[in-house]
N, C-alpha and C positions, 0 to 999 in steps of 0.2 A: 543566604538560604531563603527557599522562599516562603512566605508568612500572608498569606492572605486570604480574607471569608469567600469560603465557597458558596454561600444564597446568601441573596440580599432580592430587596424589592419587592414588587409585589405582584412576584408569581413565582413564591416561593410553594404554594400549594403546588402545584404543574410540576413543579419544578423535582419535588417529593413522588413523583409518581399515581399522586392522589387523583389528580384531577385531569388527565387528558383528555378524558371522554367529553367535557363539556367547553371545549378550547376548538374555533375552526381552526382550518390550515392555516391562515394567515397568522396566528398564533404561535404555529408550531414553526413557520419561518423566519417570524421575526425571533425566535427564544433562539433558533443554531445563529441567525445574524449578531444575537449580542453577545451566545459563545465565542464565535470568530475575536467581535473588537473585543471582550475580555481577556481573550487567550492573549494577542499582542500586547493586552498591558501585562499583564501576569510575568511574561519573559523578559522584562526591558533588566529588572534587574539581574537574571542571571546569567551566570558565564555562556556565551556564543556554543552553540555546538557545531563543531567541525571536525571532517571524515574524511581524509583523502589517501589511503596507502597509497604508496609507493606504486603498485602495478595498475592503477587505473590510469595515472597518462600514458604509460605504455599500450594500455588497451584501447584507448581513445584515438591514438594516434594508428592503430594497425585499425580497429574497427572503419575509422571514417575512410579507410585505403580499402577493407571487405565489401563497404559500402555499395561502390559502384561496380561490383559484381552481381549483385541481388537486384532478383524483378520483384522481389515482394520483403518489404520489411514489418515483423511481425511485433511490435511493442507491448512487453508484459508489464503490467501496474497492477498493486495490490488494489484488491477491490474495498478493503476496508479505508482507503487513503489515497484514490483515484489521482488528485490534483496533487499531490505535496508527490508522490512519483511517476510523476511528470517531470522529463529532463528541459531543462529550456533551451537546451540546443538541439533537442530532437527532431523538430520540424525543419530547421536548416538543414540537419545530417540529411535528412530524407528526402527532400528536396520534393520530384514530382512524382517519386516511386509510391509504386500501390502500396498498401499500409492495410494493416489488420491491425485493432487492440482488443488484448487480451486482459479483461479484467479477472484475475488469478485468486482464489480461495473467496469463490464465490459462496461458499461453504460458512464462510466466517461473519455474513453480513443478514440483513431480514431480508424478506421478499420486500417490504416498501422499498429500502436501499437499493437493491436491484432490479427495481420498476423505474427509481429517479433518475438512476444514470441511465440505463438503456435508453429513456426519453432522452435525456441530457444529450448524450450523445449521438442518437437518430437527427435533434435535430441541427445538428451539426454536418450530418451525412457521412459518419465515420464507421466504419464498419465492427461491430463490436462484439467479441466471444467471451464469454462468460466461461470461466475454467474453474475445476478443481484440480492442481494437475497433483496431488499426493493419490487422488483415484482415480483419475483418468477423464473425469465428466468433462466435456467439451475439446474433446484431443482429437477426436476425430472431424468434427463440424469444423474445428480449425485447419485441418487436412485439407479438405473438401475445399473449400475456401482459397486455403491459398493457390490450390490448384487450379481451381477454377478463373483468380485475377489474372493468372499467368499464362490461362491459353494463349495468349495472341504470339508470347513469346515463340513458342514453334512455330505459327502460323506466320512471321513474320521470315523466318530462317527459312521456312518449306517454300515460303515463295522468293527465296534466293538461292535455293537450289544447295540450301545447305541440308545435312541430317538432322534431325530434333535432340535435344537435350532434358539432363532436369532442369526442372524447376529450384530456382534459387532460392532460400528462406533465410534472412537473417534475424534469429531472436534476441533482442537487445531490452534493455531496460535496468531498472535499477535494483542493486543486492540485495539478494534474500526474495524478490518477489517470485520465485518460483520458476526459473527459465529453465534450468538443466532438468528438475524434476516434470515439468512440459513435454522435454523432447522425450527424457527415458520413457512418458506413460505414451506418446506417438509410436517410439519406438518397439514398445512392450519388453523389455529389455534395460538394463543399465548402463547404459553406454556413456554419460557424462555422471561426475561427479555430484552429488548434493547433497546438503546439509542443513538443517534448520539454522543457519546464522550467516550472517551476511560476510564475502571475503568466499567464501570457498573455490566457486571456478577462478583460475590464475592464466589460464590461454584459451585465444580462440581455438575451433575447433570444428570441422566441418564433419558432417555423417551426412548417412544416404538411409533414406526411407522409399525399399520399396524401388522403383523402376523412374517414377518421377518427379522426385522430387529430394533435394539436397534440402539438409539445414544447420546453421551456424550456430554455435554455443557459443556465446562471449560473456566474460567475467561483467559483471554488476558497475554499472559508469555510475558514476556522480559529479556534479559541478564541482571543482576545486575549491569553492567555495561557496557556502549555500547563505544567502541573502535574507533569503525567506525563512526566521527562526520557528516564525509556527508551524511551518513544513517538517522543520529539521526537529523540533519535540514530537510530532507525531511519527516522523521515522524510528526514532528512539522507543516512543512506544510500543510500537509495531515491532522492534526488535528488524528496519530492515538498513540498519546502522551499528557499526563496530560501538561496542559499550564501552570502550576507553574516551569514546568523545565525549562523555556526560556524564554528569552527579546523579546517578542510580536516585537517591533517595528525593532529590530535586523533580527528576520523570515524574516517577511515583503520586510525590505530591500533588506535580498538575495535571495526572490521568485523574487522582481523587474528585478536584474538580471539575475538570473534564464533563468526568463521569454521573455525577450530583446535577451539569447543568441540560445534558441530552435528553431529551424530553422523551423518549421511549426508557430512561435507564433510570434518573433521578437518585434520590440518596435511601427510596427502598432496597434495592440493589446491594450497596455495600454493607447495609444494616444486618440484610439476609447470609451474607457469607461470613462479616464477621462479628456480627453484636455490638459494632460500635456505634455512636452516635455522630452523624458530622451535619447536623443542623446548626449555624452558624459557628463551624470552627472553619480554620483552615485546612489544607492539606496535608500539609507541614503537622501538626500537630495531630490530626488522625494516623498519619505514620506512624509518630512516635507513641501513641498508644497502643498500636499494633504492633510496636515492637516489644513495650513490657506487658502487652496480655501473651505474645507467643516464643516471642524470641529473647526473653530475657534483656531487654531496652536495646538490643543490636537493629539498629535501626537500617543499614543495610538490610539485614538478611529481612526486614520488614518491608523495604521498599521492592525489593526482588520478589516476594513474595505475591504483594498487587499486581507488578508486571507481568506475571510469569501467570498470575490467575485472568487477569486481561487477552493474554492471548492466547490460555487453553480455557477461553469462553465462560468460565465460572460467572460471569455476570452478566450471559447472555448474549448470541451472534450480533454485532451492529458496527455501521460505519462510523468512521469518526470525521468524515467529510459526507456533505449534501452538494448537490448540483449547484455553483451561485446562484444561478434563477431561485432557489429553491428555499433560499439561507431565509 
């Protein structure tokens, strides 16, 4: 289990939400830089989290064959956790095809968070839409968009004396980040399945939006094995990973500190929702006092608790990844 001080050092002031105002930026990048190497030590001791059903190699296997049907491949990642859903074989899959990403519940993050990657990834040259897709904000500019990468596609058939065609869209990316609830709010309509929990699409699926343009629903990929554990905690987080792979109460813990050390969130935050103290405790042990203030010492239903308040925003919209430039 894990057992370690959320503040230490000395910018435990900042760190408490006291003091931001008089810390420059360089301040604030270096505090998410020593989150990051924190976080790596924090996980060495616990169990690996790994997530692979059964129907993702089957999906993986027909997707990279859908592939090479699409003039536009449209890539959804959560906006709260940009980098950890990021596939790392997606830029192989994709090869030299046009590419949109869709940073997805843009809803759930600040405007600084969504000023850092917009930069992050301009200067990258990657073409980037900002979504909500549970309301629909950015469904349409995604439209537009892919339509617009894939003129040439007719233009190339008109000048071979073929007829024009739709346009191909395939939405891929990893589960629970929001792809089928994407197309239904394109489509205005429920046409693919969705769920707040990762696993629910189980087959591709093509639809038609409209006169020009086709798009592809495929089930949520993951590497068969994820390398990167501090990825694989923050998908746990985020709830965009089956909860059989991980110790609930374990997450929990290191969201606590997580959370204590983000320098927009600090341990005001969790003082405010639940009266507890976690200046120089662990995580671990703030759990378990939230579990004999509410839940009678069940310390599940205590860790569940955190998570489930983490991501209906009780401690406030924020990313839980920075642009590297930015750490």
């Amino acid at each position: 289990m894990l057992n370690l001080d959320i503040i230490g050092g000395s910018t435990s002031q900042y760190r408490n939400g006291n003091g931001s105002s008089i810390l420059d930026s360089r301040r604030v990048e270096d505090d998410w830089f020593d989150l990051e190497t924190d976080l790596y030590q924090w996980i060495k001791t616990l169990r690996p989290v790994q997530w692979y059903p059964g129907h993702i190699a089957k999906t993986e296997r027909e997707l990279k064959e859908q592939l090479k049907l699409m003039d536009v491949v449209v890539e959804v990642r959560d906006a709260r956790i940009p980098m950890s859903t990021s596939h790392p074989q997606m830029d192989l899959w994709i090869g030299n095809r046009k590419r949109i990403l869709v940073l997805n519940r843009e809803d759930m993050i600040s405007t600084s968070d969504r000023n850092a990657w917009a930069a992050h990834f301009a200067k990258q040259g990657i073409r980037v839409v900002f979504s909500n897709g549970q309301l629909g904000m950015g469904s349409m500019k995604l439209s537009r968009l892919a339509k617009s990468l894939a003129d040439d596609v007719n233009v190339k058939r008109r000048a071979r004396g073929l007829l024009p065609r739709r346009v191909r869209a395939g939405i891929v990316g990893y589960p629970n980040v929001g792809k089928s609830s994407l197309i239904n709010r394109l489509l205005k309509r429920r046409m693919c399945p969705a769920a707040p929990r990762p696993g629910v699409t189980r087959e591709l699926r093509w639809v038609r939006f409209g006169k020009d343009l086709e798009l592809l629903d495929s089930p949520g990929i993951i590497p068969m094995r994820i390398s990167d554990q501090s990825a694989a905690i923050k998908l746990a987080i985020c709830d965009d990973i089956g909860e059989r792979s991980y110790d609930v109460a374990d997450i929990a813990a290191l969201l606590v500190q997580m959370l204590a050390r983000i320098p927009s969130v600090g341990t005001k935050a969790l003082y405010n929702r639940y009266r507890i103290e976690t200046d120089g405790q662990s995580g671990q042990i703030f759990v378990h006092k939230l579990a004999v203030q509410l839940f009678s010492g069940n310390v599940h239903q205590a860790a569940f608790r955190i998570l489930t308040d983490f991501r209906k925003g009780k401690f406030g919209w924020f990313a839980l990844e920075r642009p590297p430039s930015l750490r």
